[in-house]
Residue frames relative to the residue before (quaternion, step in Angstrom):
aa qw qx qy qz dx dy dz
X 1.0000 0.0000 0.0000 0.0000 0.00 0.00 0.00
X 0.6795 0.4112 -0.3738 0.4791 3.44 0.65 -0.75
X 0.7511 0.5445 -0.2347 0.2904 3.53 0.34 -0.56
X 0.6122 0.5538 -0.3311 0.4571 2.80 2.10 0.34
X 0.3559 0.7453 -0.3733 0.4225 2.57 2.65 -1.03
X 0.8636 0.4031 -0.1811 0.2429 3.41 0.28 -1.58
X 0.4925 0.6354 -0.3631 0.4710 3.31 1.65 0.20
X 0.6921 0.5918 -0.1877 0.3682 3.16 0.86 -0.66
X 0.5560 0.6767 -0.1345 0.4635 2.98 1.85 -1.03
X 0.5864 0.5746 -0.2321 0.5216 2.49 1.71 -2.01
X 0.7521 0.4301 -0.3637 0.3421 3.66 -0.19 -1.22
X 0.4764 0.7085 -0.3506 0.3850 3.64 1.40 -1.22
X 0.8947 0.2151 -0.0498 0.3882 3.23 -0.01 -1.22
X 0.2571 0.5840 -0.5458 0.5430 3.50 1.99 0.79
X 0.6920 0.4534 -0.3607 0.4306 3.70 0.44 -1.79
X 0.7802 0.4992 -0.3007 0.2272 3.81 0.09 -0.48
X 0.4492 0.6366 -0.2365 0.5806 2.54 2.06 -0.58
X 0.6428 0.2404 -0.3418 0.6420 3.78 0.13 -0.90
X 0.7072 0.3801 -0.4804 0.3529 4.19 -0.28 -0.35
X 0.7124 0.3601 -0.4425 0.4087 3.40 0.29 -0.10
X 0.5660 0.4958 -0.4079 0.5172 3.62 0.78 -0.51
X 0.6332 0.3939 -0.4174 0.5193 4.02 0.51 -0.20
X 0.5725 0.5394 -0.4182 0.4543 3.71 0.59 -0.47
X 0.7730 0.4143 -0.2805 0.3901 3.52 0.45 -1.56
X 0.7279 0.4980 -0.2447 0.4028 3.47 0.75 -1.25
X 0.8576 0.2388 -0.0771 0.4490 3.21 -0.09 -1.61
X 0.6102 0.3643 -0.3575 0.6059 4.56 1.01 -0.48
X 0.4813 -0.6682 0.5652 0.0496 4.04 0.52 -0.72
X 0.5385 0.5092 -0.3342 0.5822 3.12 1.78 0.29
X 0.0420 0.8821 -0.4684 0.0280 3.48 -0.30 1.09
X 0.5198 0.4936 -0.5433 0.4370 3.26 1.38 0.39
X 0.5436 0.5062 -0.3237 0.5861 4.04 0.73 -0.48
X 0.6664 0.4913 -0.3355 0.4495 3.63 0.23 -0.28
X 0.8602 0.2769 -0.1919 0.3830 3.23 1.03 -1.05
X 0.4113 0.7715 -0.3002 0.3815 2.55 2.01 0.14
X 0.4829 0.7915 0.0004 0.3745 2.74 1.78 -1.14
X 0.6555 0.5557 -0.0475 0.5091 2.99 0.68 -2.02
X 0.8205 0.3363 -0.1744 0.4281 3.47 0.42 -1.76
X 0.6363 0.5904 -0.3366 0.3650 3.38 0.93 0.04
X 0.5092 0.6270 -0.1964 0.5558 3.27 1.99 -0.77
X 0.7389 0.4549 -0.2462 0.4320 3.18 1.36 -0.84
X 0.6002 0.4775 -0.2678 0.5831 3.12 1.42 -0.30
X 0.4614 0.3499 -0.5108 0.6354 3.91 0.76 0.29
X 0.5693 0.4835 -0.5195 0.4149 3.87 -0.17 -0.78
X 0.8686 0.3597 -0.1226 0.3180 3.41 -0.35 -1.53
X 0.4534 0.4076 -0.4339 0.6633 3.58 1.73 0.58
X 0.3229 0.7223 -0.4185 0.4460 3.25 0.44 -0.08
X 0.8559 0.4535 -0.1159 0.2197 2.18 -0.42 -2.09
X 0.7661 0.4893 -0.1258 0.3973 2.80 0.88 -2.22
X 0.7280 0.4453 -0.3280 0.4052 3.56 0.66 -1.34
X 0.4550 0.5421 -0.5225 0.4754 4.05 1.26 0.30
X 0.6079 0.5087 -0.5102 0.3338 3.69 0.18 -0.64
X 0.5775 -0.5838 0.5144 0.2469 3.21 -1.72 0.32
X 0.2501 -0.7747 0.4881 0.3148 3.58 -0.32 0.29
X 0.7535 -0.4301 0.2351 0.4382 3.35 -1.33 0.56
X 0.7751 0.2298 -0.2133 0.5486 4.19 -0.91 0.44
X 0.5238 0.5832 -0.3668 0.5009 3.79 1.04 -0.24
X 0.2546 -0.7507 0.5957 0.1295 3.83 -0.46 1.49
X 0.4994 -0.7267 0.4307 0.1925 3.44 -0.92 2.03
C-alpha cells in the first residue's frame, strides 16, 4: 500500500512539474508556476524521506 501511496506522489509531482513549467514558459504566469514547482518539490522531498529506512529497519 504504501508504495503505491508513493507512486502516485511520484507521478503527482511529475504532473506539477511539467504544469508549472507550462505556466511559466509558454502562459507567462510565474507566480502559479512557481507555485507549482515548489510544491512538486515538496512531494519530491516526502518522497524522499518516507523511502528511507528507519532506524533498526535492515536497508
Amino acid at each position: 500500500m504504501a508504495g503505491t501511496i508513493l507512486s502516485i506522489l511520484m507521478f503527482a509531482g511529475l504532473a506539477l512539474t511539467a504544469g508549472g513549467l507550462v505556466l511559466i514558459f509558454r502562459q507567462h504566469n510565474r507566480k502559479q508556476g512557481s507555485l507549482m514547482l515548489l510544491a512538486a518539490l515538496v512531494m519530491f522531498a516526502n518522497v524522499a524521506i518516507w523511502s528511507l529506512p528507519g532506524p533498526g529497519l535492515p536497508g
